[in-house]
C-alpha positions in Angstrom: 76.3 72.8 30.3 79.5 74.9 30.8 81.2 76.7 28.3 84.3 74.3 28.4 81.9 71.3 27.4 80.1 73.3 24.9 83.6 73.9 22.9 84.8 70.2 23.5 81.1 69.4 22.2 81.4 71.7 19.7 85.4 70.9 18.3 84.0 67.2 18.5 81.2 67.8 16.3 83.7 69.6 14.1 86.0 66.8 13.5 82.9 64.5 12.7 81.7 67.5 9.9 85.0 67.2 8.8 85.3 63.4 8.5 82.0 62.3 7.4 83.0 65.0 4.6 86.3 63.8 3.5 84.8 60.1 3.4 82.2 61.5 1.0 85.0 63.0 -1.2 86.9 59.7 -1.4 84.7 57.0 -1.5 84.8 56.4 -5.0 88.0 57.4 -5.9 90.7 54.6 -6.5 93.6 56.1 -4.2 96.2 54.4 -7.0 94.2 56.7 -9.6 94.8 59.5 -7.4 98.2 59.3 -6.6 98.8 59.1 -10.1 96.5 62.1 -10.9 98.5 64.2 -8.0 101.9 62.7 -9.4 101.0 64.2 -12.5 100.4 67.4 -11.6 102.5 70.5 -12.9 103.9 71.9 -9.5 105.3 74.9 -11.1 101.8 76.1 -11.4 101.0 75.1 -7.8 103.8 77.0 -6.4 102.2 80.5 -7.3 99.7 79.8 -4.8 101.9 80.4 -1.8 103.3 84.4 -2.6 99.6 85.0 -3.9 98.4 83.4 -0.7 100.8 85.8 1.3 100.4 89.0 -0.5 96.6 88.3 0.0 97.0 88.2 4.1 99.6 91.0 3.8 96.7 93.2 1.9 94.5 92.1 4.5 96.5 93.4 7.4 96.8 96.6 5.1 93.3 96.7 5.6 92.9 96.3 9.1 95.5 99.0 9.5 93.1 101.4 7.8 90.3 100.2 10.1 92.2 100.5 13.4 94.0 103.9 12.4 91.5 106.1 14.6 92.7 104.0 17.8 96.4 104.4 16.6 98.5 105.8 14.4 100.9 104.3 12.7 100.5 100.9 13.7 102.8 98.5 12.8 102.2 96.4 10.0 104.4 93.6 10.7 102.3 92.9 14.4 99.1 93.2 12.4 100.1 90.8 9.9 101.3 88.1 12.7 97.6 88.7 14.1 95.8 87.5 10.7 98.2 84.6 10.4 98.3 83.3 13.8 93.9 83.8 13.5 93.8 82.1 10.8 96.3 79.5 11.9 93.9 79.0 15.0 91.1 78.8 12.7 92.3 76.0 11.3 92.5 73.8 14.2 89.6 75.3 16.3 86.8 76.8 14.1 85.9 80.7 14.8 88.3 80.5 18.0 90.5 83.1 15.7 88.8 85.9 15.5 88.5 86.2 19.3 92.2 85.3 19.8 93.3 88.3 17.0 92.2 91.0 19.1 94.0 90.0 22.0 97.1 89.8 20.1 96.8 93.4 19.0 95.8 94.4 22.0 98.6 93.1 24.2 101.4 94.1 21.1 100.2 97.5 20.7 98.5 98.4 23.8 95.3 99.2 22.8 91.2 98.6 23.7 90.8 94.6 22.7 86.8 95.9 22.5 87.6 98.1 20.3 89.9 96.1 18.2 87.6 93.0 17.9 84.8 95.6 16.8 86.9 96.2 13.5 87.1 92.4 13.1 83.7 92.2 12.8 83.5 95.2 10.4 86.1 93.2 8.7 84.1 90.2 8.4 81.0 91.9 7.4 82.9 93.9 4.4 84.1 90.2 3.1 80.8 89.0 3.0 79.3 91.9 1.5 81.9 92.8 -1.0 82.0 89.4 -1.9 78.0 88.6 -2.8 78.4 91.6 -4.5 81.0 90.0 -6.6 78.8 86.8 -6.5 75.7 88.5 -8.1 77.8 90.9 -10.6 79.2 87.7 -12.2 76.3 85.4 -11.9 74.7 88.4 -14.4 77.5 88.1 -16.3 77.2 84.7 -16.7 74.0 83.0 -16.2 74.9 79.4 -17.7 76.9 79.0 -14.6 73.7 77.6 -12.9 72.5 75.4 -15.5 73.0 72.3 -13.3 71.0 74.3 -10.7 68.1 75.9 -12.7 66.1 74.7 -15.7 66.2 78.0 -17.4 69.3 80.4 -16.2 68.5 83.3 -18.1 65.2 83.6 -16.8 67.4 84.4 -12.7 69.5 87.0 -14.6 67.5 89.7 -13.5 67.4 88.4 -9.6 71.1 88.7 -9.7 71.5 92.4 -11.6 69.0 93.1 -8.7 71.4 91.9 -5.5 74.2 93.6 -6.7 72.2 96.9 -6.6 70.8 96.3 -3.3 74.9 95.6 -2.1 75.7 98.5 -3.6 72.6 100.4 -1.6 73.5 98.7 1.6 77.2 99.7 0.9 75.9 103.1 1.3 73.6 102.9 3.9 76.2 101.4 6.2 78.5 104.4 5.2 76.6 106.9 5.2 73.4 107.0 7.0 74.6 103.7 9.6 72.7 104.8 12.8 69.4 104.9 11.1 70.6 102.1 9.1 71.0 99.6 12.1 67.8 101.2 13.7 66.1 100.1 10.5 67.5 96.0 10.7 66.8 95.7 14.7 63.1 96.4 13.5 62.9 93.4 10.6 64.0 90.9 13.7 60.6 91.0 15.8 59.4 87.9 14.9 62.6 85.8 16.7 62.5 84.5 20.0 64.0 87.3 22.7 66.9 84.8 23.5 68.1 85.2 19.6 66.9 88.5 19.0 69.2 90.1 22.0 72.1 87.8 20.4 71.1 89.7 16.7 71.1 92.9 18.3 74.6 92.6 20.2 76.3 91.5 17.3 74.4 94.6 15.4 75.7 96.5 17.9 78.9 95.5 18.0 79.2 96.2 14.2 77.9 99.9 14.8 80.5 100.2 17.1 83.2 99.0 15.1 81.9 101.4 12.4 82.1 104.1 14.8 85.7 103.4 16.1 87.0 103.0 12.6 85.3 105.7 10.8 85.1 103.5 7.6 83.0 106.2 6.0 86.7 108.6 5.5 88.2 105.5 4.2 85.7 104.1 2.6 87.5 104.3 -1.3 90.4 102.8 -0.4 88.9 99.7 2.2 86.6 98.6 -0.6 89.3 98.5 -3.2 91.8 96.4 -0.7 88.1 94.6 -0.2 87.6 93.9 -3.9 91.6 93.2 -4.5 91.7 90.3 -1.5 88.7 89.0 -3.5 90.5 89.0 -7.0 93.4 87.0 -5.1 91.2 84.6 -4.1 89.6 84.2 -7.1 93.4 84.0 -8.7 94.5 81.5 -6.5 91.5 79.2 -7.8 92.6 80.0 -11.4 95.9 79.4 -11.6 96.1 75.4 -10.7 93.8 74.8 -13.5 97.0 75.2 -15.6 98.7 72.5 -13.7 96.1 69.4 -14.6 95.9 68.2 -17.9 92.0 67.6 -18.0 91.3 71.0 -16.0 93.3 72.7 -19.3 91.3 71.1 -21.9 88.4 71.6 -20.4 89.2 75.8 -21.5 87.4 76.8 -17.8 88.2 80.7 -17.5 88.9 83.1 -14.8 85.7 85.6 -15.0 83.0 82.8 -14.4 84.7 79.5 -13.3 87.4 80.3 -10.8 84.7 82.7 -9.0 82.1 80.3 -9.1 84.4 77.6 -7.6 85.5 80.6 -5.3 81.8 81.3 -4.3 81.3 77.4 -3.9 84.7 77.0 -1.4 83.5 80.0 0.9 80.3 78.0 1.6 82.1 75.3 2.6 84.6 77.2 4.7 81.2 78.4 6.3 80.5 75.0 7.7 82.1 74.4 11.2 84.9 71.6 9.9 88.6 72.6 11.5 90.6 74.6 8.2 87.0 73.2 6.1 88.8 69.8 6.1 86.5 67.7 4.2 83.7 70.4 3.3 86.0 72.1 1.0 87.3 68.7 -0.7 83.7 67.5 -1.2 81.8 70.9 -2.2 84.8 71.9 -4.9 84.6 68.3 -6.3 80.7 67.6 -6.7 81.2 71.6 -8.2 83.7 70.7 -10.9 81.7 67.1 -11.1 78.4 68.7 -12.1 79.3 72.4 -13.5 82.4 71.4 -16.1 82.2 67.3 -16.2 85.7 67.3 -15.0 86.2 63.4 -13.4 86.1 62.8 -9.6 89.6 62.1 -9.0 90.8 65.3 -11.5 88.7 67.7 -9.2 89.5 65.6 -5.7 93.4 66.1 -6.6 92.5 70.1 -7.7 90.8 70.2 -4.1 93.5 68.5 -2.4 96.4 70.6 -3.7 94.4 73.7 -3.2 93.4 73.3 -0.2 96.7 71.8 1.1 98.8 74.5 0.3 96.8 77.3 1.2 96.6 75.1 4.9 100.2 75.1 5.2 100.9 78.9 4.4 98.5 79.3 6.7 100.0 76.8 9.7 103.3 77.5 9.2 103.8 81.8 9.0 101.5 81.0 12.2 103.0 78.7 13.9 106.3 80.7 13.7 104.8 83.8 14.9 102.9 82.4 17.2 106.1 80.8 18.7 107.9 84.1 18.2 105.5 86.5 20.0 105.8 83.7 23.1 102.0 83.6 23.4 100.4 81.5 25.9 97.9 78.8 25.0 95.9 79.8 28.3 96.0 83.1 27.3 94.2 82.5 24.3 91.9 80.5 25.4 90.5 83.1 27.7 90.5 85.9 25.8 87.7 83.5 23.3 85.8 82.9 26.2 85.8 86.3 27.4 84.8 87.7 23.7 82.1 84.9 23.2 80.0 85.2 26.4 
């Protein structure tokens, strides 16, 4: 099989995820219950998401700047912030394709290695991850009877978690500090996998290493995590503040410090999940969340997930839709410089 039928098998398999999902989500919800649920809705509440949604993408171009600033310096801010929308804009429609197009982008606006720039994506992408199970495991100590629905006795995994987020904050360091024999060290715990998916584990290794290398993380390392940590507190935000808009979501007295990052932690698995934007997966994972962690009703937590989702969706589409249309970047382009990056 080609590579152009693998990504039309692939984007068709993605729209199936995404509807099979979003039928899940509805099915027993009355849609004149819902309407009235969404009707209801305090939109003044709602319309914090989209400056918090900005300023989050803005800090995460911030970021990048810091990561790219051994390739070039200065490096304008407004071209690296028209890469992480039109990404993520592309992400939405065509799962993953994004993070091959941003380098390209850069690349062509700034005249610089695209190898080099998509090695400080996938730095980028490996800090989110880590500095957010840290976050994951710091809270989940903090508050245990988050996984009562999960676990019979939650106190009894408090230690597990106190645990991860030491080993995320060793790994933190290792990466920083001691990354070649680091990366030497993880090749090693991959020689039970087949040599087809061990060389794919090793050249994504290697491409992190390399990113590392080009972005000298380790004499930035302060201020990366803290823009790290602070895109993660957005996040977590941007989950907190429409609870104020729905009546039951307000009586039901859920907080920032364990229910908006739990619903957080449970959105990110379902933006994992290869469903275009995580049409569907997010709609269904936040609802069966709220369902079963806080009792909140099904069409209550649909109409959270659906003005969450929304609006974050069309931030997204619509900064990238104008920059896309504003750098004049060609569709063909695009499309080959993911092919390029994923062979």
């Amino acid at each position: 099989m080609n590579n152009k039928a693998k990504s039309i098998l692939r984007y068709i398999i993605s729209i199936i995820i995404a509807f099979l999902f979003l039928y899940f989500a509805f099915k027993d919800v009355k849609l004149s219950e819902l309407w009235e649920s969404l009707k209801g809705a305090n939109y003044w509440w709602v319309a914090w998401l989209i400056p918090l949604n900005i300023l989050m993408n803005w800090i995460r171009a911030e970021r990048w700047a810091h990561l790219l600033s051994p390739i070039k310096h200065p490096i304008s801010k407004r071209n690296l912030f028209s890469g992480v929308m039109i990404g993520y804009a592309i992400n939405n429609v065509l799962p993953r394709v994004g993070e091959f197009v941003r380098p390209y982008i850069i690349g062509r606006k700034e005249g610089i290695s695209r190898t080099s720039v998509f090695g400080t994506v996938v730095v980028e992408r490996i800090l989110d991850f880590m500095s957010f199970y840290f976050i994951v495991c710091v809270v989940l100590a903090l508050y245990p009877r988050s996984l009562d629905p999960f676990v019979d006795n939650a106190d009894s995994v408090r230690p597990l978690f106190l645990i991860g987020s030491i080993v995320f904050l060793i790994i933190f360091v290792l990466l920083f500090f001691k990354a070649e024999e680091f990366f030497r060290f993880i090749t090693k715990l991959f020689f039970f996998l087949p040599q087809k998916y061990k060389e794919k584990v090793e050249v994504l290794l290697d491409k992190f290493y390399s990113g590392l290398a080009v972005a000298k993380v380790k004499e930035k390392l302060g201020v990366i995590l803290f823009q790290s940590f602070i895109i993660w507190g957005l996040n977590a935000l941007m989950m907190y503040v429409p609870f104020f808009a729905f009546k039951p979501l307000v009586e039901s007295n859920m907080n920032f410090g364990s229910a908006s990052v739990i619903l957080l932690v449970i959105s990110s698995i379902a933006w994992i999940l290869p469903a275009p934007g995580a049409m569907g997966t997010y709609h269904w994972f936040l609802q069966v969340a709220m369902i079963r962690l806080y009792g909140i009703d099904e069409t209550t937590s649909l109409s959270y997930a659906i003005v969450t989702h929304e609006i974050g969706y069309l931030v997204i589409m619509i900064i990238g839709i104008y920059y896309y249309i504003r750098e004049n970047i060609n569709l063909a382009d695009l499309a080959n410089a993911s092919s390029n990056e994923e062979k």
